[in-house]
C-alpha positions in Angstrom: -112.9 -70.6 -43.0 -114.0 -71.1 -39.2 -111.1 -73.3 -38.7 -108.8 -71.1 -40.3 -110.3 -68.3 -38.4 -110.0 -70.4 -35.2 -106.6 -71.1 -35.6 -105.0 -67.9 -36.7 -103.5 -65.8 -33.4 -106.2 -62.7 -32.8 -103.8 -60.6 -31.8 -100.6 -60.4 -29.8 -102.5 -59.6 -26.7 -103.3 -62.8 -24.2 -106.7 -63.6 -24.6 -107.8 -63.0 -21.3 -106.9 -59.6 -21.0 -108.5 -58.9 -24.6 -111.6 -60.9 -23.6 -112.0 -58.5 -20.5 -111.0 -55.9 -22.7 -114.0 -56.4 -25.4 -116.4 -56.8 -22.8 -116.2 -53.9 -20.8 -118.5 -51.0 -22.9 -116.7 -48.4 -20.9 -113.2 -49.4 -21.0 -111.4 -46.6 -23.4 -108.9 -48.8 -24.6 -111.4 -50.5 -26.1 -112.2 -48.9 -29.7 -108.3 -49.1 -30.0 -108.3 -52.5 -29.9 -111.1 -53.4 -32.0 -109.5 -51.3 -34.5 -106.5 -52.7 -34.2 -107.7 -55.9 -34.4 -109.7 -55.5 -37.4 -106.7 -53.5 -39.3 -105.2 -56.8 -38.2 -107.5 -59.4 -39.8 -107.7 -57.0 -42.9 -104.0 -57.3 -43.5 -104.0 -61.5 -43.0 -106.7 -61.4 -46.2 -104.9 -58.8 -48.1 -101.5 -60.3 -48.3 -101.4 -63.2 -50.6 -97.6 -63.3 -49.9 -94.9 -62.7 -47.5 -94.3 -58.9 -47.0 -90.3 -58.1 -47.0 -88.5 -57.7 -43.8 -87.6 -53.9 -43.2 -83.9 -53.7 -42.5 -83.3 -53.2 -38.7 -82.5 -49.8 -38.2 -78.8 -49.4 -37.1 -77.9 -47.9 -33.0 -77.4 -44.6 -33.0 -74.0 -43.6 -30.9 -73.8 -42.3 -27.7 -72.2 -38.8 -28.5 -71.2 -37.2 -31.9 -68.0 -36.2 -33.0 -69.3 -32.5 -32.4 -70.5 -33.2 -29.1 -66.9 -34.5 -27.8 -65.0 -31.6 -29.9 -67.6 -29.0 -27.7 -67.1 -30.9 -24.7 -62.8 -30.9 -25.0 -63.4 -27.5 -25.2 -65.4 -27.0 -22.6 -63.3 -28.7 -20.3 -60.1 -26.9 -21.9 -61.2 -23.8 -21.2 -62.1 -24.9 -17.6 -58.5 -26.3 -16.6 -57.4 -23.3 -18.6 -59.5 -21.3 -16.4 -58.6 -23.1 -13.0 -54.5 -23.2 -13.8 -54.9 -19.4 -14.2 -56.6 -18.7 -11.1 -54.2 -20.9 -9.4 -50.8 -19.3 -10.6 -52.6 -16.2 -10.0 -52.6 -17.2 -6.3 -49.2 -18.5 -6.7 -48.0 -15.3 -8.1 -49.4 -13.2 -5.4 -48.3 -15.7 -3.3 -44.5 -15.5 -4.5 -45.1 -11.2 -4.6 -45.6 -11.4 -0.9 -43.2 -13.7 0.5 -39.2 -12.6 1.0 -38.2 -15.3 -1.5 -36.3 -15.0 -4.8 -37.6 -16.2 -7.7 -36.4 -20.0 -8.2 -33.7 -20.2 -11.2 -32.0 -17.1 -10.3 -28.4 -16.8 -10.2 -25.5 -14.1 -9.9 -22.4 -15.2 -11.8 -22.0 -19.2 -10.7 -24.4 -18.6 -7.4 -27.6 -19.5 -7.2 -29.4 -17.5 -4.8 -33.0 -19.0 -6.5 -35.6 -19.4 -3.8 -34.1 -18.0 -0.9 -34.5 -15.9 1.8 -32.8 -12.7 1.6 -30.9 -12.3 4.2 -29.5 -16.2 3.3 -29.0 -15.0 -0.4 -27.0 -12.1 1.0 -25.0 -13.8 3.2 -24.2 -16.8 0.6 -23.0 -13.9 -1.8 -21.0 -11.9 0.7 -19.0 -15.5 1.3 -18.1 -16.6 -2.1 -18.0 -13.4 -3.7 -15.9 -11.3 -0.8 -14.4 -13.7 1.4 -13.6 -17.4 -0.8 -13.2 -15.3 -4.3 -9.8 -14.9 -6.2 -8.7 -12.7 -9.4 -6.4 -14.2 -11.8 -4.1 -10.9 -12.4 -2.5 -11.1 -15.6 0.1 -8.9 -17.7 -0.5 -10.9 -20.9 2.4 -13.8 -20.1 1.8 -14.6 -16.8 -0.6 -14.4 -13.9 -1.1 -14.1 -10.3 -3.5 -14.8 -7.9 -5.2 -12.2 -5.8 -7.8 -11.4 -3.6 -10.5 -8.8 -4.7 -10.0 -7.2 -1.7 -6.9 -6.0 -2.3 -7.8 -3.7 -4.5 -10.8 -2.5 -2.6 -13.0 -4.3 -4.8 -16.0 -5.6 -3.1 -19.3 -7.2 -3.9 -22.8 -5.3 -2.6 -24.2 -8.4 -1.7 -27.4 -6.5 0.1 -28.2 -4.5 -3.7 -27.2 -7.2 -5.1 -30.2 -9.2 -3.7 -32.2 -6.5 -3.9 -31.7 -6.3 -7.4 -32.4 -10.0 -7.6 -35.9 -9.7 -5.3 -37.3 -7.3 -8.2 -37.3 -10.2 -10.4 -40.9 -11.2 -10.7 -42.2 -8.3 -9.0 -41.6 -5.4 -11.6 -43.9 -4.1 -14.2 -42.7 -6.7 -16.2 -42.8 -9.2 -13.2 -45.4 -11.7 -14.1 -43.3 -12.5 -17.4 -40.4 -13.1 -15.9 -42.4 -15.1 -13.2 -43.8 -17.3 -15.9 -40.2 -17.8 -17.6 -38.7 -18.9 -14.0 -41.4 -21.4 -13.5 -41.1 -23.0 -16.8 -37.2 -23.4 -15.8 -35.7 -20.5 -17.3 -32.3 -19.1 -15.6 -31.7 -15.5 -15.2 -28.6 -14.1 -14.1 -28.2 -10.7 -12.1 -25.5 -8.5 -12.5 -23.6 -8.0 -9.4 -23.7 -4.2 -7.6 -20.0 -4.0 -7.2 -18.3 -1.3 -5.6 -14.5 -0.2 -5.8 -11.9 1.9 -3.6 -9.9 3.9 -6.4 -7.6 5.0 -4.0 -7.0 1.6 -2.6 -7.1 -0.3 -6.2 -4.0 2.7 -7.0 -1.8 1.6 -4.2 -2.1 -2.2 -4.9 -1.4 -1.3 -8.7 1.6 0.6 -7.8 3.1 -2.8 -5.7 2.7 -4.6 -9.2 4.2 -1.8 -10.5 7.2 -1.8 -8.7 7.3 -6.0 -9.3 6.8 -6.0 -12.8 7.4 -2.5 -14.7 11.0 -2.4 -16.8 12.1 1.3 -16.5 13.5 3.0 -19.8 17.0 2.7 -19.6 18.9 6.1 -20.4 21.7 5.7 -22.9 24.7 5.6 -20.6 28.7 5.5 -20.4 30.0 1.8 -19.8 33.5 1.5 -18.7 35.1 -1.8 -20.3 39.0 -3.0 -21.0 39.8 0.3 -20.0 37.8 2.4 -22.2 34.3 3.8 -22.1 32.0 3.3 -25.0 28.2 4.6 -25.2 25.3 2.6 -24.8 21.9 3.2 -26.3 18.9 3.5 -24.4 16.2 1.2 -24.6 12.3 2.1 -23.9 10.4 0.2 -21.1 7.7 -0.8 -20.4 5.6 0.2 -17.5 2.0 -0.7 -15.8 -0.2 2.9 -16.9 -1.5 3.1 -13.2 -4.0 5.5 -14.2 -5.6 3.7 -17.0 -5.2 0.6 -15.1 -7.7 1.6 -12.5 -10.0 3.5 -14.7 -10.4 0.0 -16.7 -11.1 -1.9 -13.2 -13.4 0.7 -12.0 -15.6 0.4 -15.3 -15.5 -3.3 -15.5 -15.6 -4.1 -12.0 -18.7 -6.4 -11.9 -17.7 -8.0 -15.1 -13.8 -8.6 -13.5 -15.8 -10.2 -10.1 -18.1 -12.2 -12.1 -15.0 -13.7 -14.5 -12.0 -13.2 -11.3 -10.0 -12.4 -14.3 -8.2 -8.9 -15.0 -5.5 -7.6 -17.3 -3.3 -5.0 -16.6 -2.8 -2.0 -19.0 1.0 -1.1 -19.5 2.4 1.6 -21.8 5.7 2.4 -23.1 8.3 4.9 -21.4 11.1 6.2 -23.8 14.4 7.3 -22.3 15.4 10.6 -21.9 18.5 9.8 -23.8 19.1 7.5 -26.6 22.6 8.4 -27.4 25.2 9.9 -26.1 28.1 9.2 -28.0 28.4 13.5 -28.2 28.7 13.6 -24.9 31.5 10.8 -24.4 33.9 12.8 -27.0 33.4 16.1 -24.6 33.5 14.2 -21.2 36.1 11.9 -22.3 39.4 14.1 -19.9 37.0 13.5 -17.1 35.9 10.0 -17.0 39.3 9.1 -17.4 40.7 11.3 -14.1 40.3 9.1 -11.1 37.9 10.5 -7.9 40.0 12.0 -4.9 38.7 11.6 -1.3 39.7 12.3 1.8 38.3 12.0 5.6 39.6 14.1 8.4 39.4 13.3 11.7 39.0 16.5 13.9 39.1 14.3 17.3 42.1 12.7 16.4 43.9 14.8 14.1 43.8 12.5 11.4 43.0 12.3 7.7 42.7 9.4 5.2 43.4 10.2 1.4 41.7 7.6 -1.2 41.6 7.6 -4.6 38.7 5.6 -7.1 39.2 4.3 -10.3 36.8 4.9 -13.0 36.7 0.7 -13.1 35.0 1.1 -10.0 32.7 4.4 -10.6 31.8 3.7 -13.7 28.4 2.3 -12.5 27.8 5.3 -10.4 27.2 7.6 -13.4 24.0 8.5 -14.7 23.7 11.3 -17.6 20.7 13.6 -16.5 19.0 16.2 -18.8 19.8 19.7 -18.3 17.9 22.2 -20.4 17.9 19.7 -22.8 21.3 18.9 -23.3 23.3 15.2 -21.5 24.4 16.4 -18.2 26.8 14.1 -16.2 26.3 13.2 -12.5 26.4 10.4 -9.9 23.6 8.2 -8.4 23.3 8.6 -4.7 22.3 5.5 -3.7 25.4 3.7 -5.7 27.4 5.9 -4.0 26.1 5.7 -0.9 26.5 2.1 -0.9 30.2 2.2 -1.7 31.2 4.8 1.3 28.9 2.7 3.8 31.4 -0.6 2.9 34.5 1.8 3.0 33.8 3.4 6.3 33.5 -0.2 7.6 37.5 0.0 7.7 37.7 3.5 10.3 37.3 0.7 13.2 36.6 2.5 16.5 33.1 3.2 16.1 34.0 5.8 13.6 32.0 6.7 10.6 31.7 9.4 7.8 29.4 12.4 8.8 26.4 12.5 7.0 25.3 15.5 5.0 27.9 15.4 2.5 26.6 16.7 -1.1 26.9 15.1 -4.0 27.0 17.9 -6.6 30.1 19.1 -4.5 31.6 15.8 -4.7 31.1 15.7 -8.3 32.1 19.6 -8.8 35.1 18.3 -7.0 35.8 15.5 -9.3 35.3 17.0 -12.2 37.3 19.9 -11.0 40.4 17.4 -10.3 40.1 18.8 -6.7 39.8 16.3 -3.4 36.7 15.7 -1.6 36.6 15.9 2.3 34.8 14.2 4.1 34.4 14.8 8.2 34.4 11.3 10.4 32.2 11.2 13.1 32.8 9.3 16.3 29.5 7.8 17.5 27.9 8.0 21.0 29.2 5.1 23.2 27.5 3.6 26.4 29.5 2.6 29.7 28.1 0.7 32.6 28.1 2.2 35.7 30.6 0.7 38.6 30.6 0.5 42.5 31.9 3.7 43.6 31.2 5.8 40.1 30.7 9.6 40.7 29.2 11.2 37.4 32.2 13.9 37.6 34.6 11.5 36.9 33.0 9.0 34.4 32.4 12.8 32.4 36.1 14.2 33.1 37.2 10.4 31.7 34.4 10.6 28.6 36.4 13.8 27.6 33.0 15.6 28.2 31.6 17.6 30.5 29.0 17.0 33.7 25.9 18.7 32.1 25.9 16.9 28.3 26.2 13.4 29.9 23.2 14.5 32.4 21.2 15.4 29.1 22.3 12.5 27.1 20.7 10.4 29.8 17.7 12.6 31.0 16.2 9.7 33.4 19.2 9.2 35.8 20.0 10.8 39.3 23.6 12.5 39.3 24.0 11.9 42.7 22.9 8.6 43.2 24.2 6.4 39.9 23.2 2.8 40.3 25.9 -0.1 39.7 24.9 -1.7 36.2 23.0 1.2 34.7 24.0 2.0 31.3 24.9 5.2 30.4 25.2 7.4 26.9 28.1 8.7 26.5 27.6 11.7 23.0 29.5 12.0 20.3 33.0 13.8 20.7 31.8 15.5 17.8 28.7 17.4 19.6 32.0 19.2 21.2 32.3 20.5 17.7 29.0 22.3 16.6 30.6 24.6 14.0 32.6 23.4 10.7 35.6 22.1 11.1 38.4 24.8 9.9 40.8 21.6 9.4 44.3 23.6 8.3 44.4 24.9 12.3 44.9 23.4 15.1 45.5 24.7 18.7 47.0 21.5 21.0 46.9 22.8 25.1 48.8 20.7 27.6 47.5 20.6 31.5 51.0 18.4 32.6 53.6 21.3 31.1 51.1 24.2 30.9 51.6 25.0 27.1 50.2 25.5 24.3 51.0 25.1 20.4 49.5 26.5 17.4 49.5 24.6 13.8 48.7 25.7 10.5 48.5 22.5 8.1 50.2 19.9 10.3 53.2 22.7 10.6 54.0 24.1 13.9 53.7 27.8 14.2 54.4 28.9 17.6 54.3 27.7 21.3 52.9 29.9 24.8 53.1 29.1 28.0 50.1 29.5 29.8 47.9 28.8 32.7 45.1 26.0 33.6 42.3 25.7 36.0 43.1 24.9 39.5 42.8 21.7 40.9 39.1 23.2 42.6 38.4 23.9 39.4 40.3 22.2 36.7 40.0 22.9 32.8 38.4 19.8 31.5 40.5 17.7 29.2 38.9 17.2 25.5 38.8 17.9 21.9 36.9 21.4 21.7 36.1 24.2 19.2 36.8 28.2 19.2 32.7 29.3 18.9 32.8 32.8 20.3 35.2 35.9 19.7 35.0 39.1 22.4 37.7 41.6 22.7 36.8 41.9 26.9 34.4 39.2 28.4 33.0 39.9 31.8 32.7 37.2 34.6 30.5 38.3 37.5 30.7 35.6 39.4 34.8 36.4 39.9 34.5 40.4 38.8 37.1 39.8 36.1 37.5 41.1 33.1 38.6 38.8 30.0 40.7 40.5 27.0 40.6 38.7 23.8 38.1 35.4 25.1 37.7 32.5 22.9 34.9 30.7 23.8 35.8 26.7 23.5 33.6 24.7 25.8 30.5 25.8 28.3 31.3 24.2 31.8 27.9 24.8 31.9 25.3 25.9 29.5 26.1 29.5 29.9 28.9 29.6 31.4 32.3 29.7 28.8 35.0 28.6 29.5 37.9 29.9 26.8 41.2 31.1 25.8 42.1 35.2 27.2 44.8 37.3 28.1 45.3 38.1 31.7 42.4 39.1 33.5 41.8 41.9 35.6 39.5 43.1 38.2 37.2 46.0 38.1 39.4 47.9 40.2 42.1 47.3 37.7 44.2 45.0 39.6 45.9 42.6 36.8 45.9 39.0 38.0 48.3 36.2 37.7 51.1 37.7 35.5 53.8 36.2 38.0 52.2 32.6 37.7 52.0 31.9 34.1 53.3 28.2 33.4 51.3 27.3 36.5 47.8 26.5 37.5 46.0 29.7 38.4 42.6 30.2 36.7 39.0 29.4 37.7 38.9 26.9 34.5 40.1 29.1 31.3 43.6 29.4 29.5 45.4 32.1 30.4 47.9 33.9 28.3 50.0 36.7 28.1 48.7 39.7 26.7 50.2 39.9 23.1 50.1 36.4 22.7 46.3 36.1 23.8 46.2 38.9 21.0 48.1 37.0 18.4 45.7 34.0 19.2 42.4 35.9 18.8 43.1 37.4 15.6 44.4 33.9 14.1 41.9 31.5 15.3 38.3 32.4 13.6 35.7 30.1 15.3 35.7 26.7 13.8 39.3 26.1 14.6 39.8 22.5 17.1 41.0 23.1 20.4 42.4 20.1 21.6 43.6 20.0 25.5 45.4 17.4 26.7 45.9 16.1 30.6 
């Protein structure tokens, strides 16, 4: 038993330490250990055999599944926490810079992230200045530029509109949106010029619109047959720019447009009543004629309805086909016919057209007045303004006014001078069945009534001093006893034919007498004798006033 004793292990302590151990009476471990070494030997003699191993205990993991769910959490709601506060300082950030929000865009332009001033100009150049419209009438198109019709993009409100983004009462949404790459397009602010948008309608108009075509009178083989009218079609200006003005940011945005046309009826669809009544007429030819009061002449024309036919155009009148003639057709046809007059001669303007077709319809002849144009003449070496007048037919004062910026007495060699019109001679309508013809050379005078002669005076002219002045002239004044003061004469029956100066007549009177009531000049008729009028005999100047009302030519010869 002593050996076993000695040779079982006391305890698991090292024998030194327990030897100190047991023999210190004051060491507190001490009890511990002797009770723990006795529980010890008690157990050897108690087990008779082995004891079973405990299974070892298995480790316990570093965190539960719990933990780690808290700690995601946790750290969620941290980055959750931080991400906030730093798009809140990006946000406030964005709020007070002069940016726009990124992802922004105005039709095809992205203005995102700029400036404004940069997003205004970058608008203002693709949108006004590089920017067409496709015009289109449904078939075709045509390219245009937006400013043509006054149609212009706000590029400054337009921005503006675009800067609210993100900073509105709604602002942070639409901040959040942009940043997670949404696009948001701005309507453009456009503005439009109505009155400017009309005017550029109206040149389409007068490209494309197809007037209603009135039933009319076609002249074919030699006999007229009625045409039906057809109804056109026309751009509806009004509507037209109502329609751009309401859809003006959409047109800019798309740089497409459509015009709006409506349909025009004729006034006349049919006029196969009126050809049965009008039928005597549009058969009867059109009668002209052109007299020539400078040179006593008169052309007589006819025109076939062959070649009139296209002049006619039947015009409502109180409801009921009225026919007439277009100006401009006829216009037309007298400007290529007066190319044949030669001489500078052409027909007088103010001719009416109702007369001429009151005249045609009337089977009476049409006259027409030719006018002789004004003429120039370059001056020569040695040129005296007295004779280049006496030689224009004219006299002194109309060439001085015809040519305001010239000296009379000192005419320059190559300066070109106006010579008027015969015709300004001739203020008052032509009465063209007279005529009186007055001859310097044989110091005469004849009187015609419709080419006819009707009698023939002898007379008296100006004196060489002061000669009557050669030209084609008009009777403009009537007075049974004109008074000269600058000669104390008095005139019976004066014609007044020309002004030798304005206000001073020179005419057509019996012989003259002085205030003492000396007669002058009887003895000299057929001879020069006067201060510049025609003088007759008593009863013939008489004869002559009564016969000649003013308007009648006076035409003096050398």
């Amino acid at each position: 038993m002593d050996n076993m004793q000695s040779n079982a292990p006391k305890s698991g302590m090292p024998p030194a330490i327990r030897r100190r151990l047991e023999s210190d009476p004051h060491s507190p471990s001490r009890p511990v250990i002797q009770m723990a070494v006795e529980q010890q030997a008690q157990g050897r003699q108690q087990v008779k055999t082995p004891a079973r191993v405990p299974a070892r205990p298995r480790k316990k993991d570093r965190f539960s599944t719990s933990e780690v769910i808290i700690a995601v959490a946790v750290g969620g709601v941290a980055l959750i926490i931080l991400a906030g506060v730093a798009f809140f300082m990006l946000f406030v950030l964005f709020s007070m810079s002069d940016r726009i929000l990124p992802g922004v865009r105005v039709g095809d332009t992205n203005i995102g992230g700029l400036p404004r001033d940069e997003a205004s100009q970058l608008l203002w150049n693709e949108w006004n200045e590089n920017r067409q419209l496709l015009i289109s009438d449904g078939k075709q198109g045509w390219l245009d530029s937006p400013a043509g019709f006054g149609l212009y993009l706000d590029s400054e409100a337009t921005v503006n509109k675009a800067y609210e983004l993100g900073r509105a009462s709604d602002g942070l949404k639409q901040f959040v949106g942009l940043l997670l790459m949404q696009k948001e397009q701005v309507l453009p602010e456009v503005v439009l010029n109505m009155e400017t948008a009309r005017s550029r309608f109206e040149d389409y108009a007068a490209r494309l619109d197809v007037p209603a075509t009135d039933a009319a009178l076609r002249y074919e083989n030699g006999e007229w047959t009625a045409v039906p009218g057809e109804a056109g079609l026309v751009i509806d200006i009004a509507a037209t720019t109502a329609e751009l003005a309401a859809q003006r940011a959409l047109v800019m945005s798309s740089g497409y447009f459509s015009l709006t046309f409506a349909e025009v009826q004729p006034h006349f669809t049919d006029v196969s009543a009126a050809l049965e009544q009008l039928q005597p007429v549009l058969n009867r030819p059109m009668r002209f004629s052109a007299y020539d009061p400078i040179n006593d002449e008169t052309v007589n024309w006819k025109v076939e309805p062959a070649t009139f036919s296209p002049w006619l155009l039947i015009e409502n009148l109180q409801g009921e086909p009225n026919l007439t003639i277009q100006n401009d057709k006829l216009a037309a046809y007298l400007q290529e016919w007066q190319t044949g007059l030669g001489d500078g001669r052409i027909l007088q303007e103010g001719y009416s057209i109702d007369d001429l077709v009151e005249a045609w319809k009337n089977d009476t002849r049409y006259s027409f007045i030719i006018w002789h144009q004004a003429k120039t003449y370059t001056v020569q070496s040695g040129d005296m303004l007295t004779d280049i007048a006496y030689h224009a037919r004219m006299p002194y004062w109309k060439l001085i006014e015809a040519n305001p910026d010239i000296d009379p007495e000192n005419l320059l060699v190559g300066d070109e001078l106006i010579i008027p019109s015969k015709n300004e001679m001739l203020p008052l309508p032509v009465v063209k069945e007279k005529r009186i013809v007055i001859s310097i050379s044989e110091q005469r005078m004849w009187t015609y009534k419709n080419g006819e002669l009707l009698n023939e005076y002898v007379i008296s002219t100006g004196i060489d001093d002061s000669p009557t002045l050669p030209g084609v002239f008009q009777v403009q004044t009537h007075e049974l006893k004109a008074y000269a003061s600058v000669w104390d004469l008095y005139m019976p029956h004066f014609l007044g034919i020309y002004q030798g100066w304005p206000g001073f007549w020179n005419g057509i009177h019996g012989l003259p007498t002085l205030s003492s009531g000396v007669q002058l000049w009887a003895s000299v008729l057929g001879s020069k004798a006067s201060y510049g009028c025609i003088i007759m005999d008593l009863d013939s100047a008489e004869t002559v006033y009564n016969w000649a009302e003013d308007g009648v030519v006076v035409e003096i010869l050398p």
